[in-house]
N, C-alpha and C positions, 0 to 999 in steps of 0.2 A: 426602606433599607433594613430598619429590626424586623422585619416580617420574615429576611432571608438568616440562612446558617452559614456565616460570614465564619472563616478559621482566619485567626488572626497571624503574624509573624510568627513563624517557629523559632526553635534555638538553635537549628542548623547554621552551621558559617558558609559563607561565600568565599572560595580560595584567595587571598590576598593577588594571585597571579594566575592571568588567564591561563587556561592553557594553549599550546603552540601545536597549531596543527600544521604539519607539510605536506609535498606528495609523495605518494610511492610510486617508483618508474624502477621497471626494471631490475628490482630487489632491492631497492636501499631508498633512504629517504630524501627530498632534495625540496631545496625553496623554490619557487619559480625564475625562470631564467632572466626576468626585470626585475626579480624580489619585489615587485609588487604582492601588498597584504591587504586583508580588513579585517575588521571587527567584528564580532559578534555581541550584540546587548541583549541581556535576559529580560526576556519580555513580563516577569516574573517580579524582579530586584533591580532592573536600570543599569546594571554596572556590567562593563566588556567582562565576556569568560572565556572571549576564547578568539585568539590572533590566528590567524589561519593564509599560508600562503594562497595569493589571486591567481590564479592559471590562465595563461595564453596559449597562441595556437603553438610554440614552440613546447610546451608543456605536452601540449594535448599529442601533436607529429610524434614526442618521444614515448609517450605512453603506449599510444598507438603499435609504433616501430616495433616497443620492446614486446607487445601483445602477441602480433604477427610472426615476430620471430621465435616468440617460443610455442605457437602456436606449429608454425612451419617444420620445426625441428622436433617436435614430436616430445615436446619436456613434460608434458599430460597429457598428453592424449594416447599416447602411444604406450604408457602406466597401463597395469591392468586394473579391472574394477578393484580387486580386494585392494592395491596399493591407494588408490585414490580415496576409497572409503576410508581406509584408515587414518585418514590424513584429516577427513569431513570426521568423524567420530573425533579427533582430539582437537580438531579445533573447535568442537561442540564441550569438550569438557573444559577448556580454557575459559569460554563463555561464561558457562557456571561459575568458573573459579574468580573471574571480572567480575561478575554478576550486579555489585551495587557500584562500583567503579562507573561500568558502565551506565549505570540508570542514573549516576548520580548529574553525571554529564550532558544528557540526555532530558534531564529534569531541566537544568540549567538554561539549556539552548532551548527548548520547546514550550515550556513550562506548565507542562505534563504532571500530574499527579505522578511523587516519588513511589508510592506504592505500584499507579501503574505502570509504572516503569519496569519495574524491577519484575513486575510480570511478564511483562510482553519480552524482557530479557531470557526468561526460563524459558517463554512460546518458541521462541528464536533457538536457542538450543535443540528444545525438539526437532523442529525444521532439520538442521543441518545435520541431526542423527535421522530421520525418516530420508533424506537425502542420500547417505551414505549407503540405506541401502536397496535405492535405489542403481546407485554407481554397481552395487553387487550382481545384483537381477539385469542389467540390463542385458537387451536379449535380441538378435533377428529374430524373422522366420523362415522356414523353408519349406519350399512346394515336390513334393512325390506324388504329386497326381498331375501331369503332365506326359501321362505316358511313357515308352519304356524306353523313348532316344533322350528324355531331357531329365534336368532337377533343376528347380527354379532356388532362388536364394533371392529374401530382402537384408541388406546390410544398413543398420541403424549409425549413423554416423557424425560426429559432432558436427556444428553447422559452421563451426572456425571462431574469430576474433569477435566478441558481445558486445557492444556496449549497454550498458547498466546506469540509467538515469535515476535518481530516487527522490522523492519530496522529504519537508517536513515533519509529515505529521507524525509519522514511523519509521522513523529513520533508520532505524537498529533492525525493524521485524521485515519492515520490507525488503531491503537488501538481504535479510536470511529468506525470504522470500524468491529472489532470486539468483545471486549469486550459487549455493551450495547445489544448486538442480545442474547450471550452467557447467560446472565443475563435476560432478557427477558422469555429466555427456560428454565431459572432456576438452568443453571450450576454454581457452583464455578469454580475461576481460579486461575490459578500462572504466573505471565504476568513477561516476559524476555524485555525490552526496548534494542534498542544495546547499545554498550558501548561508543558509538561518540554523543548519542543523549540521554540521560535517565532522563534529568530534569523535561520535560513534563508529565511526566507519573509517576514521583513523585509526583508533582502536581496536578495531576490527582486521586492519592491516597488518597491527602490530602481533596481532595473536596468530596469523596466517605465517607470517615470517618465522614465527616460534613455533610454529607444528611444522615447519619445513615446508611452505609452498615453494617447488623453482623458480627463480627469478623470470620476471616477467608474466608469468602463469595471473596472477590481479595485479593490477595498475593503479591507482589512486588519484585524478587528480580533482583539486578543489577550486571554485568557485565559481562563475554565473554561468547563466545559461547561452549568455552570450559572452564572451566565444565560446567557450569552454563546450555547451551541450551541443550547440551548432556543428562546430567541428568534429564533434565523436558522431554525429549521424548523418553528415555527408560523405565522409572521408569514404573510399573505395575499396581502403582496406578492412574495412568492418565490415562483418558479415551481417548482422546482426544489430537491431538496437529493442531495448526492452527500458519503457518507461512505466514509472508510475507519477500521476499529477492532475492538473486540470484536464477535461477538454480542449480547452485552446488550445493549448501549447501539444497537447495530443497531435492536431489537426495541422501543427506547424513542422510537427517532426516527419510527419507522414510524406508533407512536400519536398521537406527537406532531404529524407531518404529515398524519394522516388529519383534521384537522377543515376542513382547505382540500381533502382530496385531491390534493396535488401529486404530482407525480412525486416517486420514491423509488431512487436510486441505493445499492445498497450492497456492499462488499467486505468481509466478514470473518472470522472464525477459520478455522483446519482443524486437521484431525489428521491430516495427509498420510502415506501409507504407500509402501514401496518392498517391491514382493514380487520376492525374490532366488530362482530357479529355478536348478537344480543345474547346467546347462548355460551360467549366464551365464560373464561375465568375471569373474572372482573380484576380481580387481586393481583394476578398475575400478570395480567394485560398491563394493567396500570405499571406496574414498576419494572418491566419490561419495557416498555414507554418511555419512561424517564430516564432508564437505564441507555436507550437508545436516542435518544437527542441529547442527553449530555455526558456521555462518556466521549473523554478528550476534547470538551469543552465545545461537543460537534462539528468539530476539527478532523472528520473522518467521511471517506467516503460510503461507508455503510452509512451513516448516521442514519436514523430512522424519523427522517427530518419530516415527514408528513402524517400525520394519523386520518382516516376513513373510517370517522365511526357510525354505526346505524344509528338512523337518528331520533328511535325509540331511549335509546342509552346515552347519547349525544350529553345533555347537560348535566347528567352523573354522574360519566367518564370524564368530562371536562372538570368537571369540582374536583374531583377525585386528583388528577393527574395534578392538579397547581395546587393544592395543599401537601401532594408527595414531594412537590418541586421544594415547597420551602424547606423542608427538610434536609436537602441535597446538601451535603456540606462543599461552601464553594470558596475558595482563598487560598492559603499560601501552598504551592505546592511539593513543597520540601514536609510539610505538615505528612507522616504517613494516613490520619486522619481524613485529610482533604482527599476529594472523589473529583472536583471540577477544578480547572490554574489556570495560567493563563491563558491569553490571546494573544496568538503567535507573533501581530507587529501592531502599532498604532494604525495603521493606513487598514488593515486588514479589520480592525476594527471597527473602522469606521464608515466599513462596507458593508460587517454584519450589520448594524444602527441603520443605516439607510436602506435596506428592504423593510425594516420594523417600522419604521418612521413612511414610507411609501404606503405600506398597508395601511396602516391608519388613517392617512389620508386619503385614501379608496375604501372608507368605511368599515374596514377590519376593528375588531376590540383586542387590547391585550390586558387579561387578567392579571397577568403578574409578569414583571421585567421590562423590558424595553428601553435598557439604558446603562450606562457604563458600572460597573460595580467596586466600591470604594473599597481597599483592602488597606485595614489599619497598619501602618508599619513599614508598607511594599509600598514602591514606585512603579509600577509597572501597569498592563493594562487587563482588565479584567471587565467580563460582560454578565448581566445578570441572568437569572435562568426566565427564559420567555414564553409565555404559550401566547399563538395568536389565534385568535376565533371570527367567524363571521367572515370564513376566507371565502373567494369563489378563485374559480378553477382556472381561470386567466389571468389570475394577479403575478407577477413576480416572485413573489415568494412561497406559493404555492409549486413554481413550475421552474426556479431556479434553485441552484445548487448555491446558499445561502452559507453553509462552510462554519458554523456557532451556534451557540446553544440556544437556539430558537428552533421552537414545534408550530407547524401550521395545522389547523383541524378543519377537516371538513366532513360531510355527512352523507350518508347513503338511503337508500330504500330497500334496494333489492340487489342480488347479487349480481346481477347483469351491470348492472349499473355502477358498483363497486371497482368490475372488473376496467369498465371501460374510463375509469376515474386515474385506478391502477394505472392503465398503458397508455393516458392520453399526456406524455411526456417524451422527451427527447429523448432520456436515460431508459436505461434498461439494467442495472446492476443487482439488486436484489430485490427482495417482496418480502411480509410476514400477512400470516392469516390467523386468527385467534376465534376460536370456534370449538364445542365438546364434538361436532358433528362429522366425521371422517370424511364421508363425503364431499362436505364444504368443503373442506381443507384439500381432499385431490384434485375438484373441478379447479379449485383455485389454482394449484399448482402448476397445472397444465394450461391455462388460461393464460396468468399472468407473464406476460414479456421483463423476463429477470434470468441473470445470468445463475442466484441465487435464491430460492426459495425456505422460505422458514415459517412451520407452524406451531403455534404455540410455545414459540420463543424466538429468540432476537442476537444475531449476532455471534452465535455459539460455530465455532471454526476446529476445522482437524486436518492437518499435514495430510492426510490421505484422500483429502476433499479439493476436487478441483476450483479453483475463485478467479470469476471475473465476468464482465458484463454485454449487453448484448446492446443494438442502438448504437448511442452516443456514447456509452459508456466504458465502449474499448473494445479490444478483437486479441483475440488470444486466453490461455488461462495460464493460474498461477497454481502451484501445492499438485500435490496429487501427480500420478504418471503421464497425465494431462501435462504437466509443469514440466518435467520432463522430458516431453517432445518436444515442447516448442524450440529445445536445443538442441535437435535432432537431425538430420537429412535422412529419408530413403534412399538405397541407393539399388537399382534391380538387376541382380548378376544371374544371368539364363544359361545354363552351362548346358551343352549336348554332350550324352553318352556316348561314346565310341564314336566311331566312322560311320554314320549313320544319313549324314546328309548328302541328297541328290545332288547330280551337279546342275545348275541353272542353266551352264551352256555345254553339249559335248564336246570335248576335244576334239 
């Protein structure tokens, strides 16, 4: 335990009174129709932060209702771009102006480094201004090569009523991930937050209402997946459903929305690898590395939860990476200091410990971590930083999405062999390749089954960059004019020139 950079209790306060989160239906705030509530405990500091009305299907129908109808009636979609952007630009500067509000809350419920909080809040911002002008550009096209009886026309067209599921882990970015695209194309939504994180996206509602969204235009309601996600992805009136989460539950929504056949958005797990080539940046590589299995306490589905390194370099890089580890400063997350916080629930902890604890008894070694981490001051649950070594390629935690700050290493020969280490998983969500050699890096590129590819570096994202996974890992993308369509319908309007068509039958 002194081996790690433990940040002890900060002097930040805990609000004496949680806060109260409702829904939003239809413009205005309202409890649930049995006032059924829960709790939210900071998995951080132990103590409720935050009461939040429980939703039922009575909750979800109205949400729903009120989505449809202002969808129907044309209360945004029927806005032209410049009105809609303008609306996504000042709820982008409200953001800013929320900014540590939000991440403080955000901190609270996730128990997220405050510092990264308040980043991924600025990230967020961007989003919903790259968004807006989007809503401005958005564009058919038209055909004049059809010869001189017709003119062809594609019409780009909202796809109607969304639903908008969101996890955990990003609460705040992912919802700006896809709410401001959805809105952009002109849908209404009915946006589900999960139920460990849903203060942000209250918050969120509330700033939507102060830039003047029309009623109904987002929806809000909170809490489980059942009823609550169940019912926004059966129901017949959503056009639409866009998750972000596990695979399971991926694979549950899928059946779930197949009895209307709606469209099907989704982003979830990986088991992302970083193959480290003898020739790369050693330096580089390495804190890239660490930056990528424990940023957000690898609570992320990028997480760079696997390393593939040549096994020339193998026990270099491996010293290298777990003396960078102890440095990692990991505790209280309210500390702007602290980079690693908590672990999102006890249960969930104790799922990371049992792949670490599996490996080991399959012969894996763990140099450093492997077990809960004591933070002076704090109740809450905390994991220490892990590398496991001596993995082979059929272990569990090599090939599952482990979701905590544990790194599995395994070793290569030759590039073939890298690649086929790369794609021998279910996931398909990103890759990184670390190499001075251009070529390495393109073969790689093109080889590896990833919906993202990254060389020589890790995790580095842009609003204009499409994101999402191939596999197991999801169908659809997010950011980018890619993000865009996916809230789109074609629609093919063939118009004939004049009187110009034969008759089929003579009169």
């Amino acid at each position: 335990m002194s081996e790690l950079n433990v940040v002890s209790i900060s002097e930040a306060q805990i609000p004496a009174d949680p806060f109260v989160a409702r829904h939003l239906i239809d413009g205005s705030w309202r409890g649930s129709a049995d006032g059924a509530t829960f709790d939210r405990v900071s998995p951080s500091h132990g103590s409720v932060v935050t009461v939040a009305s429980r939703g039922g299907a009575q909750d979800v129908d109205a949400a729903i209702s009120a989505a449809r109808l202002a969808f129907d009636k044309g209360r945004w979609s029927k806005m032209t771009g410049k009105d809609r952007a303008t609306l996504l630009l000042k709820v982008a500067d409200l953001i800013d102006r929320e900014r540590a509000r939000i991440a403080f809350h955000e901190t609270l419920e996730s128990g997220k480094p405050i510092s990264q909080a308040k980043a991924e809040i600025e990230g967020a911002a961007d989003i919903w201004r790259y968004a807006a002008s989007l809503a401005r550009t958005l564009h058919g096209e038209s055909y004049n090569s059809l010869g001189n009886d017709f003119l062809g026309m594609v019409l780009k067209e909202p796809i109607g009523v969304v639903s908008i599921i969101t996890p955990w882990n990003f609460p705040f970015l992912i919802v700006s991930q896809k709410l401001p695209f959805a809105l952009a194309a002109g849908c209404t939504a009915v946006v589900k937050p999960s139920e460990m994180t849903p203060t942000t996206t209250v918050i969120l509602g509330e700033l939507l209402l102060e830039a003047g969204i029309p009623a109904g235009v987002v929806n809000i309601v909170l809490g489980f997946g059942d009823p609550v996600g169940t019912a926004m992805t059966a129901d017949r009136r959503v056009d639409m459903v866009t998750f972000t989460g596990s695979t399971g539950v991926g694979k549950a929504i899928v059946k779930a929305a197949s009895g209307t056949l709606k469209k099907v958005s989704l982003e979830l797990g990986g088991k992302n690898p970083q193959v480290i080539f003898p020739d790369a940046d050693l330096d580089s590589a390495v804190d890239a590395v660490v930056f990528g299995v424990y940023f957000n306490a690898g609570e992320c589905c990028n997480s760079g939860s696997r390393i593939i390194v040549h096994e020339d370099i193998a026990r270099n890089f491996v010293a290298r990476t777990v003396a960078l580890s102890r440095k990692v400063p990991f505790g209280d997350p309210l500390d702007p200091s602290t980079k690693v916080g908590a672990i999102i629930t006890p249960d969930h902890q104790a799922k990371i410990n049992a792949y670490v604890q599996d490996a080991k008894a399959s012969g894996a070694e763990v140099p450093i971590g492997g077990d809960a981490l004591d933070v002076p001051g704090l109740n809450g649950q905390f994991y220490q930083p892990t590398v496991v070594t001596n993995v082979r390629s059929d272990m569990p935690i090599a090939r599952e999405e482990v979701f905590g700050p544990v790194l599995s290493v395994l070793t290569f020969r030759t590039l073939d062999e890298a690649i086929d280490l790369v794609n021998d998983a279910d996931y398909g969500l990103s890759a990184g390749v670390w190499s001075e050699n251009v070529h390495t890096c393109l073969e790689f590129a093109r080889r590896a089954q990833a919906g993202t590819v990254w060389t020589n570096t890790w995790m580095d994202g842009f609003a204009e960059m499409p994101f999402g996974g191939v596999k197991e890992s999801g169908q659809g993308r997010e950011l980018g004019k890619h993000g865009l369509d996916e809230f789109l319908e074609a629609k093919t309007v063939t118009m004939r020139v004049g009187r110009t068509r034969a008759p089929w039958v003579d009169a």
